[in-house]
C-alpha positions, 0 to 999 in steps of 0.5 A: 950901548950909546943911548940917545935921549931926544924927546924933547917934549912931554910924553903926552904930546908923542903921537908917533909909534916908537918905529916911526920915532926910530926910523925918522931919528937914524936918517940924520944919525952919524957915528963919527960924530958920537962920543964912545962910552966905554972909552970916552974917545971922540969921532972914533966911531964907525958904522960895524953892524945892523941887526933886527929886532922886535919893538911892539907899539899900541897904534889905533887901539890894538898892539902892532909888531914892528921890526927895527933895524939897530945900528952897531958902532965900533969904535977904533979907540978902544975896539968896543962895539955898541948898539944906538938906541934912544929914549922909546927902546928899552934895552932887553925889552920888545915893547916899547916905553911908550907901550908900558905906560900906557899900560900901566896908566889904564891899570892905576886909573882903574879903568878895567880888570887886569885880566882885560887889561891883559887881553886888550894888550895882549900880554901875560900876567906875569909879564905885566906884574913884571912891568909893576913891580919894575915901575915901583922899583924905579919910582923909588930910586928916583922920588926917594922912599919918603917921596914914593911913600907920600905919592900915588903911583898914578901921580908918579906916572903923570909926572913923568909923563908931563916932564918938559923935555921927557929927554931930561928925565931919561937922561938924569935917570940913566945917569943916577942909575946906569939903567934906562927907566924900565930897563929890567937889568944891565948889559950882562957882557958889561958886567962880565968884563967888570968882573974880570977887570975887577978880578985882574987888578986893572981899571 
């Protein structure tokens, strides 16, 4: 996966849909010019595959599903395929970044039940436990424990939102943690060729 981090200002300041974000970034996209992640090889990588899938936006006050279109680069180095996503896409997850906070910043704000909370933006209970507790978890990997301790999980939030470029935080996030921020868990393929290489006795 090559993750492109380009907010390059606060998320509060974002008005466009993660589609429209998307779609107006892979316009000027080019894989030869891109760094494998795998291999480390550059202006190895060439177009290999689109696939399509789901991204589920809060636009004009009610949930909209947009489809999107991935690109999948193959690099001729070390022969791995990886898919191009960028700072509003979660890996494994439909709804976007942008989505999630702003359902938990009306949860923290206590601004209604999270039975209607659930019903304006039509998910499940499980669904947003599941965001919670994610958040909580990253917030702790990120501020410390004393720090997530000494801070409010709204104040956490606004802090992030307010990051001056957002990209840098994505950026130094992925790189303490291997995962994007609110990305559940990782590449299972990644970690399946870890395991064999592990296994094997070579890098």
């Amino acid at each position: 996966m090559i993750r492109k981090n380009l907010i390059n200002c606060n998320l509060i300041r974002v008005i466009k849909s993660g589609k429209v974000l998307f779609d107006e970034y892979m316009v000027s996209f080019r894989p030869e010019t891109e760094t494998c992640p795998n291999c480390k090889a550059n202006g190895r990588c060439r177009v290999f595959a689109y696939y399509k899938r789901y991204l589920i936006d809060f636009v004009d006050g009610r949930p909209v599903v947009a489809q999107i279109r991935v690109l999948r680069v193959f690099c001729e180095s070390c022969e791995t395929t990886h898919a191009v996503l960028f700072d509003p896409i979660i890996p494994y997850e439909q709804h976007s970044l942008l989505f999630i906070l702003r359902v938990l910043a009306e949860h923290f704000l206590h601004r209604m039940t999270v039975e209607k909370l659930c019903e304006v933006f039509g998910i499940c209970f499980s669904t947003f436990h599941r965001w919670k507790r994610l958040f909580e978890e990253h917030r702790q990997e990120w501020q410390g424990t004393l720090s997530a301790i000494e801070t409010s999980l709204i104040e956490t939030l606004r802090m992030i939102a307010r990051k001056e470029p957002f990209a840098d935080f994505a950026l130094a996030f992925f790189k303490r943690t291997g995962l994007s921020f609110l990305q559940s868990h990782k590449n299972p393929a990644l970690c399946q060729r870890r395991v064999r290489s592990e296994d094997s006795g070579f890098p």
